[in-house]
FIGUGU-428314 format. One record per residue: x, y, z of N, C-alpha, C in turn. Coordinates in pm, whole numbers, plus 50000, padded with zeros to 5 digits. Each point is the difference from the previous one (the first is absolute). Layout:
XYZXYZXYZ;...
// end
This chain:
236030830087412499574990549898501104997449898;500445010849949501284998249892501004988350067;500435001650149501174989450026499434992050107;498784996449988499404988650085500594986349958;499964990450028500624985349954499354991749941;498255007350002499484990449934499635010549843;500254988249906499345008049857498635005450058;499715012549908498695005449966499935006749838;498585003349954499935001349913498725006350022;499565013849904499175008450021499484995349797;498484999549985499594999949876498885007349968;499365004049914499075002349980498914998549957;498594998549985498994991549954500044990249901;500785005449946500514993249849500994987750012;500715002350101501064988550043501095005049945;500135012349984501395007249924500835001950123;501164994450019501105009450113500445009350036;499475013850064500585009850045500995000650083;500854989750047500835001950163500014986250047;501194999949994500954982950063500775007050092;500314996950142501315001450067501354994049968;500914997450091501074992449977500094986049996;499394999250093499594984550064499054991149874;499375008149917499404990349905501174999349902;500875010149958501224998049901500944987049979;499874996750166501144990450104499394986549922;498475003550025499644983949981499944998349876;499225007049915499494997349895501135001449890;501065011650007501185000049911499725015549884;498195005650011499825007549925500145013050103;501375005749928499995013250021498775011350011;500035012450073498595005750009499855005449867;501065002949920499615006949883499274990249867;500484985150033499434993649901498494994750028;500165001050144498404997650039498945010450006;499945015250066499165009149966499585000149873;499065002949951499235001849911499124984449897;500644988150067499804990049921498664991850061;499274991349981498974986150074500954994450136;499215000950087500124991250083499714982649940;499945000649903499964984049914502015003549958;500485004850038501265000250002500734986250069;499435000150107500194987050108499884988849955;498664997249899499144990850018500754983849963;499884996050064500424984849995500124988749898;497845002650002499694989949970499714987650001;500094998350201499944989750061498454999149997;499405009150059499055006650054498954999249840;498654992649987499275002449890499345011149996;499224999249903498655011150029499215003150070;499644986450080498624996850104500615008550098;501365001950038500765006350097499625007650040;500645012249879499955012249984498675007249999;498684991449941498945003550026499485001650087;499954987750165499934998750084500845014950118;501144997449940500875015750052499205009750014;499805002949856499435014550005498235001650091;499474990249959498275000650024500775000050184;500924992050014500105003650204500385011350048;501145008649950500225008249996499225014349996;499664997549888498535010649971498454996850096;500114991050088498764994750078500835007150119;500524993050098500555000150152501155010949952;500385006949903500915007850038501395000450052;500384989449973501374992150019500144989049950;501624997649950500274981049966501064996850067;500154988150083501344996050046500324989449902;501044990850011500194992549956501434993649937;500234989149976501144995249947499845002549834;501264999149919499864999149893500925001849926;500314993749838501214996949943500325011949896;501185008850011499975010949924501874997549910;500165010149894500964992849946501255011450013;501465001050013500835011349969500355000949864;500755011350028500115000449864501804990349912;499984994050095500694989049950499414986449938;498725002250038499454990849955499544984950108;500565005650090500134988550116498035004250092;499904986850043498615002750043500265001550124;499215004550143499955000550126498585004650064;500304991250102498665002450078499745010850083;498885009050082500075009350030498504997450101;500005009750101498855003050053499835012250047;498855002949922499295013549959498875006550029;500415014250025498655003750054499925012149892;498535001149998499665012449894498855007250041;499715016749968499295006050131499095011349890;499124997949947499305010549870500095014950098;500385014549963500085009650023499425005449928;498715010550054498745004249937500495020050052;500625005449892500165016850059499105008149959;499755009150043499305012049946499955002449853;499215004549933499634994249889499794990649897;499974991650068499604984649943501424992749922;500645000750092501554993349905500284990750136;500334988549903500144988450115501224997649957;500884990850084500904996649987500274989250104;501564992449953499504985550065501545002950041;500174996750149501125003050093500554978550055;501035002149923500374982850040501194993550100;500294994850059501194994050093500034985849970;501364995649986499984986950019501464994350088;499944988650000501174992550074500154991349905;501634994149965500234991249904500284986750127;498934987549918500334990050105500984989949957;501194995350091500804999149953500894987450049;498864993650063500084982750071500084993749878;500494985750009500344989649930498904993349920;499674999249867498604996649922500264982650082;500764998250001500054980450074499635003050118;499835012650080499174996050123498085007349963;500345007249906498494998949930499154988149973;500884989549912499514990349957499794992150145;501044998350099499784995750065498734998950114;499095012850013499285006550038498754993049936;499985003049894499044991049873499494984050008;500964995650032500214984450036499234999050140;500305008450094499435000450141498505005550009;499825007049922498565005349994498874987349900;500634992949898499454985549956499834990150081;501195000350104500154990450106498554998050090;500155016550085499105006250037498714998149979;499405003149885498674998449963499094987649947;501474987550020499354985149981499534996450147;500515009550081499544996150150498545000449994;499515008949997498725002349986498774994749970;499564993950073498254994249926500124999049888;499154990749882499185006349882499225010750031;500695012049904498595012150017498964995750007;499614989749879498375002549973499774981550132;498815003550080500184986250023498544999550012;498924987949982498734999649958499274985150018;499115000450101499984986250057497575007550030;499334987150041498915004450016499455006650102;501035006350084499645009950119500485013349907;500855003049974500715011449936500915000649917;500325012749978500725002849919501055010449984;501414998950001501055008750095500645002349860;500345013149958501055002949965501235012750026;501215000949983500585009750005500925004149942;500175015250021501285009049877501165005550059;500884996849934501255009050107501105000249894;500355016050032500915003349915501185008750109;501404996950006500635007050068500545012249940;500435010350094500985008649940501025001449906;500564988850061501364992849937499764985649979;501184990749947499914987249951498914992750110;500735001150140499344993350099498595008150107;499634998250068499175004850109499825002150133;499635005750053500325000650158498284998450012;498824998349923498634991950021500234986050012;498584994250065500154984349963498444999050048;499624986749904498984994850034499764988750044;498704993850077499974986049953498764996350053;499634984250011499024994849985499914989450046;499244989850055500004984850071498984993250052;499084990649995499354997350082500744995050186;499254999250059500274998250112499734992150082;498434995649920499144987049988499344998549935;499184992649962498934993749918498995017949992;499805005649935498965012249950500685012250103;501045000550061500575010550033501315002149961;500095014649966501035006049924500475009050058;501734999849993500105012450068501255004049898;500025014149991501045005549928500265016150051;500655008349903500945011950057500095004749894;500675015250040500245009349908501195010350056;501374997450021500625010250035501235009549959;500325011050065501515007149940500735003750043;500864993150002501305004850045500915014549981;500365009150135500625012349929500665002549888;500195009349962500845001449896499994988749858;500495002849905500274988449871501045000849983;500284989849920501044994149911500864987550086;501224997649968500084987250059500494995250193;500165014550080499324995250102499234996650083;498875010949952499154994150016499364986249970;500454996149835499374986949971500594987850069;501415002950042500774986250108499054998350091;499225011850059499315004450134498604990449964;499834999949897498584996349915499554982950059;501944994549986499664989150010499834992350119;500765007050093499864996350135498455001250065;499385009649935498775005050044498884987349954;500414995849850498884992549944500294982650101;501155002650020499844980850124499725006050162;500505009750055499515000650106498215000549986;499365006449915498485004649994499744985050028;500234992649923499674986149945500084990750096;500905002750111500684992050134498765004550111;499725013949988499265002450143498894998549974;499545000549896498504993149962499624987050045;500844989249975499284989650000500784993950140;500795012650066500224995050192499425009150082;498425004649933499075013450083499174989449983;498945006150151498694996149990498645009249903;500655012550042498755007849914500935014449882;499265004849924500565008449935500915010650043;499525004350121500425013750072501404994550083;499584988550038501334995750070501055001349945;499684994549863501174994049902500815016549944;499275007649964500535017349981500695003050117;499814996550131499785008750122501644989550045;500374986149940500984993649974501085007949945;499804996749843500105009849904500735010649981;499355009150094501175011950041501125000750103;499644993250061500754998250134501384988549924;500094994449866500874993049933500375007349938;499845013249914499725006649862501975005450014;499785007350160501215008450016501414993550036;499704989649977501274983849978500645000349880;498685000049919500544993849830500035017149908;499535012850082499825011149880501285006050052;500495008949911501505011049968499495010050146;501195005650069499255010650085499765012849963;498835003450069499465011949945498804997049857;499944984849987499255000049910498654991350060;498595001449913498364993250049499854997949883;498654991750021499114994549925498925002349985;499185004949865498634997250055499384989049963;499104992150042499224989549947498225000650048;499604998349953498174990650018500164986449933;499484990450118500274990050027497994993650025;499524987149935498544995550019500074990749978;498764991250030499344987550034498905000749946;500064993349853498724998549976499344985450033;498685002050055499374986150025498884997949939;499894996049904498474992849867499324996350084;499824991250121498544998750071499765008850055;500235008050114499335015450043499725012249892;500574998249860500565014249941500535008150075;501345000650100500315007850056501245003849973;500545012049998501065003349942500965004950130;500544995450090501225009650100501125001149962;500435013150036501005005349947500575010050129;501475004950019500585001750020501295009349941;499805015850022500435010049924501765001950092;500815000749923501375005650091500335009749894;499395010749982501175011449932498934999849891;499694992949944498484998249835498695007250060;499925014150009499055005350065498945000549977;499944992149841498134998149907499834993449910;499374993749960499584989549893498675003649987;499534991049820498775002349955499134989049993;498425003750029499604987350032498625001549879;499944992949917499205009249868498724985850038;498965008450040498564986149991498815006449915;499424991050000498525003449908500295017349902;500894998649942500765007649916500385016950041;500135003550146500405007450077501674999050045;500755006949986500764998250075500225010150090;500774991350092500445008050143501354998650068;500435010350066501454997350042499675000550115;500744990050051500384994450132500955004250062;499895010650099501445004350090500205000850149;501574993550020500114997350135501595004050021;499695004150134501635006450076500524991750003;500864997450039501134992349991501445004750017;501334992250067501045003049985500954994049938;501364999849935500614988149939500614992950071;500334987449882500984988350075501075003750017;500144996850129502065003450016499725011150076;499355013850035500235013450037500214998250178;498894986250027500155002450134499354986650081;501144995450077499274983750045498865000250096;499775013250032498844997450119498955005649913;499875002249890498985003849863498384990450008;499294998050018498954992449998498895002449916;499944987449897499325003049882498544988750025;498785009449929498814993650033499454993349908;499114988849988499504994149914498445011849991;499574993849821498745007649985499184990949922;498894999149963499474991049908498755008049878;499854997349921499005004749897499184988449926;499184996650013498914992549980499954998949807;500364992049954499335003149819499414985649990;499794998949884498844992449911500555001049848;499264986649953500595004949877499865008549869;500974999249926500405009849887500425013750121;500805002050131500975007749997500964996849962;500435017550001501444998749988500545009650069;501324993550106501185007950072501305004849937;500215008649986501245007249926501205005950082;501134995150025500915003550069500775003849920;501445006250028500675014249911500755002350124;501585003849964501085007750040499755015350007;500565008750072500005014749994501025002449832;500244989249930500865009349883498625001349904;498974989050038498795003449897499125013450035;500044997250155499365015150053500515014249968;501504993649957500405020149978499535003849811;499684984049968499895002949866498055001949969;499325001950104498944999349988499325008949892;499345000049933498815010349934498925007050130;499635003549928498645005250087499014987949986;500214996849910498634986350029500584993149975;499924984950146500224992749962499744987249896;498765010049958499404985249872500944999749913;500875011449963501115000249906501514987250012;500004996550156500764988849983499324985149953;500704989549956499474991749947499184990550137;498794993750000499254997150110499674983349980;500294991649895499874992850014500934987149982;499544986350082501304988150022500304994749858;499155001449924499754991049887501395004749915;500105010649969501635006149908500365010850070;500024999450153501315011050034500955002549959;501014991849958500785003649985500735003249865;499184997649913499695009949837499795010450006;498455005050115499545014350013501135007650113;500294992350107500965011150062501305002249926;500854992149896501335005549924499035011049908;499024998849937499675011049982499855018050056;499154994950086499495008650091501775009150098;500644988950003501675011550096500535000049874;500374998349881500295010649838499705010049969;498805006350111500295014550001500985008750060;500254990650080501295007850098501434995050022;500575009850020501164993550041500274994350192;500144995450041499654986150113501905011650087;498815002450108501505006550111499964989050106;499384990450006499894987750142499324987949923;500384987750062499514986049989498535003549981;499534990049949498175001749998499694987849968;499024998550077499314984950022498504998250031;499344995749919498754997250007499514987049975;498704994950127499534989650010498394999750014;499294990749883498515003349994499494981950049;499245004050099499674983350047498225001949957;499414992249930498734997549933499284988650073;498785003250071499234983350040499045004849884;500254983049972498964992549914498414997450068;
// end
């Protein structure tokens, strides 16, 4: 630990410094003697507000770990970015202590910004979240890891009272995945409307996926057809192993096997259908919302009307390790 390459830093409940290696000296400029005994607000920036630091700690002290990026200062005064992990240590007789690592990141802020620009780009692609017509009512939330996303959504009629839209994710985040994002959102869009039925068009779909994705990389998506004269909902799972289907004020999760897009061209994916009426509602979601689950899901936000007020709420408890994307479709 003393001559590892990456800084560390050992503190104690208090946030007082007991123990810097070498590697934090390198970056930061504070010798170990000027740093033992002082605040880990030694660093502090000031990039970073309050809401931050609050958020920090309540995650930390919940799940028992924080990863994350973040702006810390040397003692030259110069600011730098960093990504950090911090690990609460609970010993025998009730003395905790907080064990830290970081990496100084050390890419070009103009390909940051640049990143920024692409993730704005990015998210004008997208539907209107909220969209609201006298069959239904669709909205959705998505927040990436980073500037951009490796989720995507969308939405369309197909004809006159049938709708069909998606929900999927691409491996990994940040921006190759999101290049990956885009190829995905025109091919979806292409084999749809040159299929005869839903299952075809998936069963298309994949057998295209491993053209346009990175190798070694899948997709997952759930893919449906909604049709206002039957009330019938088909859908089509590749890798999205469950969704929620909330009626006469019950809800229920819906789960189906499935394999992903891209893993394998002789893969064969099935259509399914679920019957609603109105005032349901179908709730689709990425695995980054699933790892962030509660125990109940009434605790995530459930309805189309202000998703996306209640879900920036609702992921401010945490700090976000994957893309997350949620979509609530409402019949009227």
């Amino acid at each position: 630990m003393e001559f590892a390459q990456d800084p560390m830093v050992l503190a104690n409940a208090e946030g007082i410094i007991l123990w810097v290696n070498q590697a934090f000296t390198k970056v930061t400029g504070y010798e170990r003697e000027a740093a033992v005994g002082k605040s880990t607000r030694l660093l502090k920036s000031g990039v970073q507000g309050q809401d931050f630091y609050e958020t920090f700690w309540n995650s930390l002290i919940l799940t028992g770990h924080w990863s994350g990026e973040i702006w810390n200062r040397r003692k030259d005064g110069s600011l730098y970015r960093e990504w950090l992990e911090i690990f609460p240590l609970d010993l025998p007789g009730g003395n905790r202590y907080f064990f830290t690592v970081f990496q100084e990141i050390t890419y070009e802020r103009e390909i940051l910004l640049d990143i920024q620009v692409a993730g704005k780009l990015q998210a004008s692609l997208a539907p209107d979240p909220l969209f609201v017509d006298k069959f239904v009512q669709i909205n959705a939330a998505q927040k990436g890891l980073y500037s951009v996303t490796g989720d995507l959504y969308d939405y369309f009629w197909l004809e006159d009272r049938v709708l069909f839209g998606y929900i999927a994710d691409v491996m990994g985040h940040g921006v190759s995945s999101a290049m990956q994002v885009g190829a995905m959102r025109v091919l979806i869009r292409e084999t749809i409307h040159q299929s005869a039925t839903l299952e075809q068009a998936i069963n298309r779909l994949n057998k295209s996926a491993g053209m346009y994705l990175a190798n070694d990389t899948f997709a997952a998506a759930l893919c449906f057809i909604m049709d206002f004269d039957t009330m019938k909902f088909r859908y089509v799972s590749a890798g999205i192993h469950s969704f929620y289907h909330q009626t006469a004020g019950q809800l229920h999760k819906i789960q189906v096997e499935s394999t992903y897009l891209g893993v394998s061209d002789s893969a064969e994916f099935s259509e399914h259908a679920l019957q609603l009426k109105s005032g349901d509602q179908v709730l689709l979601m990425t695995d980054g919302l699933y790892d962030l689950m509660p125990a109940s899901i009434e605790l995530i936000p459930l309805r189309a009307s202000n998703l996306r007020e209640e879900f920036e709420n609702f992921l401010g408890q945490f700090f976000l390790h994957d893309d997350v994307t949620m979509m609530i479709m409402e019949l009227n």
